[in-house]
N, C-alpha and C positions, 0 to 999 in steps of 0.2 A: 605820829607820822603815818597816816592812811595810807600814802603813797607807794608805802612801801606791796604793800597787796597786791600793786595793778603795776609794780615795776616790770622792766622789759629789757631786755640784750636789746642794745639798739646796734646796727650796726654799715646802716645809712646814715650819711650825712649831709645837714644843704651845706650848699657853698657860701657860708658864711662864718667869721671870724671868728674867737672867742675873745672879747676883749682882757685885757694883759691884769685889770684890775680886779674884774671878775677870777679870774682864773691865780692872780695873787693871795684874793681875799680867801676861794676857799683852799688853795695851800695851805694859808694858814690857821684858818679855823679847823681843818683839819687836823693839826698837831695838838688841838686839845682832849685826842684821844688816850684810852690807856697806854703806858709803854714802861718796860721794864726798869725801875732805879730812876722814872723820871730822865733817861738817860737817849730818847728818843733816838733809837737805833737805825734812822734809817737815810736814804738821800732820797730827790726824785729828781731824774734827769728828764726837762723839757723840749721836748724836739718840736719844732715847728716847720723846718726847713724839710721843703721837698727831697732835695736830695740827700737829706740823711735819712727823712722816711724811707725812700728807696733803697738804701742801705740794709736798714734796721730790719726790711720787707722779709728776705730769705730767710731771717732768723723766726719768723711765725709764720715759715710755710705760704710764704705770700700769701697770704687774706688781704681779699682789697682793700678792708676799711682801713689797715698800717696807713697807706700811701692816700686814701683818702679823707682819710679825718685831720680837722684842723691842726689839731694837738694826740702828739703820742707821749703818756706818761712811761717813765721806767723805773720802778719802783727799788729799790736795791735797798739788801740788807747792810748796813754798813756797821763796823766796828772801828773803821779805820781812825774816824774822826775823836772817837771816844778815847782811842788809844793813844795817838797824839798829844788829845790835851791830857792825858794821865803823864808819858813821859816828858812834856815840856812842865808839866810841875812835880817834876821828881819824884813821881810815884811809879810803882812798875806792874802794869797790867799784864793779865794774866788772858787774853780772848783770845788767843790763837787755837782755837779748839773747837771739836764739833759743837758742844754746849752752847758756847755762846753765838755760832750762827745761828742755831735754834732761835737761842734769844733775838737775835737779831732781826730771822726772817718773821717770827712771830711779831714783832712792832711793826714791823715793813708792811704785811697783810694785814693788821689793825685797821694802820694810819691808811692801806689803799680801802677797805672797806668804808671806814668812815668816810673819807673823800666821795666814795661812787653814793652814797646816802644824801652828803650835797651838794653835790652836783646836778643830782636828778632833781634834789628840790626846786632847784634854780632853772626848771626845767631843759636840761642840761641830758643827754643820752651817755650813755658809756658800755663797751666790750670789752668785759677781762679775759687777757689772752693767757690762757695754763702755759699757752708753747715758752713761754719766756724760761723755764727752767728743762726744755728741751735742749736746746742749743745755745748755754748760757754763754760759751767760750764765744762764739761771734757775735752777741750783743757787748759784752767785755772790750774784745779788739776793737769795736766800732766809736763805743762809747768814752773808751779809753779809762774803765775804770782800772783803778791801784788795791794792791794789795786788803784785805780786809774789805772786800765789796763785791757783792755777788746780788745780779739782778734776781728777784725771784716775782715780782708781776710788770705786767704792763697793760694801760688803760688806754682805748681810742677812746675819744671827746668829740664830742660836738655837737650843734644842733637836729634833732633827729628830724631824717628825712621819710618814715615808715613807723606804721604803728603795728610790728607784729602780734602775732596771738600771743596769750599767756601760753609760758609754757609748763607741764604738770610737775606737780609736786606729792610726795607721798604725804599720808597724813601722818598726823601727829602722832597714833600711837605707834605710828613703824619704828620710830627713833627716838621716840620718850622712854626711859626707864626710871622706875619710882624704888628707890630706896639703893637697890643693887642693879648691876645690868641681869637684864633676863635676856637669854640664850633663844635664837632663832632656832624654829623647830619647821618642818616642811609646810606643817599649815599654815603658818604664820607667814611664811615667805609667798605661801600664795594665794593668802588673803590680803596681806599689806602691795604687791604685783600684779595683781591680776588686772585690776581699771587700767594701770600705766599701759600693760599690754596688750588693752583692748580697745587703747586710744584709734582711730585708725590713721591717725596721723605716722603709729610708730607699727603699727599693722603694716603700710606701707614701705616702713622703714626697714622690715624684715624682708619682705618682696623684692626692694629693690638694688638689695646686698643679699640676697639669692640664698638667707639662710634659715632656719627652723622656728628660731625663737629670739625675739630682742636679746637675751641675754650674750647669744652668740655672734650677735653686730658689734658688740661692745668687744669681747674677748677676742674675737676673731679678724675683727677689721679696725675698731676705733682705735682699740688700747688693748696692742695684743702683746702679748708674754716677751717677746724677742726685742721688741720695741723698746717695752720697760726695760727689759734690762741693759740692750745697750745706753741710753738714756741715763739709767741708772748710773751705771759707770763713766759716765761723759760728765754727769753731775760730782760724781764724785772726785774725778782728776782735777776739775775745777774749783771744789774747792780744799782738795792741797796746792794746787797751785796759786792760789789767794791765800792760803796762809793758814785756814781754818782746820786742817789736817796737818800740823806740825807735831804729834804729840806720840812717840812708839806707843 
């Protein structure tokens, strides 16, 4: 899969359809990825309708491509359906518990990773939005999901209208560790950062959020402390309120 090298956030789309058989088949070729017990943990809910993209929009922070791409996926980790067929055949499941969202959401990003792999083969564009476990509780009300189902990604689709730049990546020994993890030491951190931060793409990026060093656009404006942790607590009312937090 060469493709994968020169892959790209697309996040233009033309104004053209995805056909219903295309976008069935790779559904399903997609569910021949790993998943826990064989038990494929997960749902995707298909929006196609404008006005439920427009809906769906506030919950990622309005980014245009929601409202502009042909197909919004909504990835969600589901237990629910598992649990079901456990007590309609007289078994008694145990998933109401952090663990098994774990498990859950871990199938759910699988099955969404291996979909955006063919997808693009198909020459096909895709934007994986993180905000979806920002504000799970309003894609929940919108989507109308039940108990035991919590969205944790979501995909815009489409034909791409833009071929952005690659964007950088650190190399391999930032994040390879051979035998045990080995512990970031000062130089390391600024041998494996120093190119990222010399890009001047992200040189700019420093400039124009008025701050010292990329590291502090991140902390300070991207994904700042206050954020996570309201966030953090909005994820978590959500899921006791779905059911995954039932356990003192």
């Amino acid at each position: 899969m060469e493709s994968i090298k020169t892959r790209r956030t697309i996040r233009h789309y033309k104004k053209q359809d995805i056909p219903d058989g295309l976008l069935c088949r790779l559904l399903s070729d997609a569910s021949r990825t790993q998943t826990m017990g064989n038990l494929q943990l997960y749902s995707v809910v298909v929006t196609r309708d404008d006005e439920m993209k427009r809906r769906l929009a506030p919950a990622h922070f309005n980014q245009p491509m929601v409202t502009e791409a042909p197909v919004v996926l909504t990835v969600c980790a589901d237990f629910r359906r598992t649990t079901l067929w456990c007590e309609h055949r007289h078994a008694d499941p145990g998933y109401d518990n952090f663990l098994s969202f774990i498990n859950a959401a871990t199938d759910a990003l699988l099955y969404t990773q291996t979909f955006c792999n063919l997808a693009e083969e198909e020459g096909l564009g895709c934007c994986f939005l993180g905000t979806t476990v920002y504000m799970p509780q309003m894609i929940i009300d919108i989507l109308q999901l039940p108990r035991l189902v919590v969205p944790v990604a979501t995909i815009t689709l489409g034909w791409p209208d833009e071929e952005p730049p690659l964007s950088d990546r650190l190399g391999l020994e930032a994040f390879v560790h051979q035998e045990r993890y080995h512990d970031y030491t000062p130089e390391s951190i600024d041998r494996y950062y120093t190119e990222k931060e010399s890009l001047p793409e992200n040189q700019e990026f420093v400039r124009i959020n008025h701050k010292e060093t990329l590291a502090q656009v991140f902390t300070d404006c991207r994904y700042t402390r206050r954020d996570n942790i309201a966030m953090s607590d909005g994820l978590l009312q959500v899921l006791k309120e779905q059911g995954f937090l039932t356990r003192n």
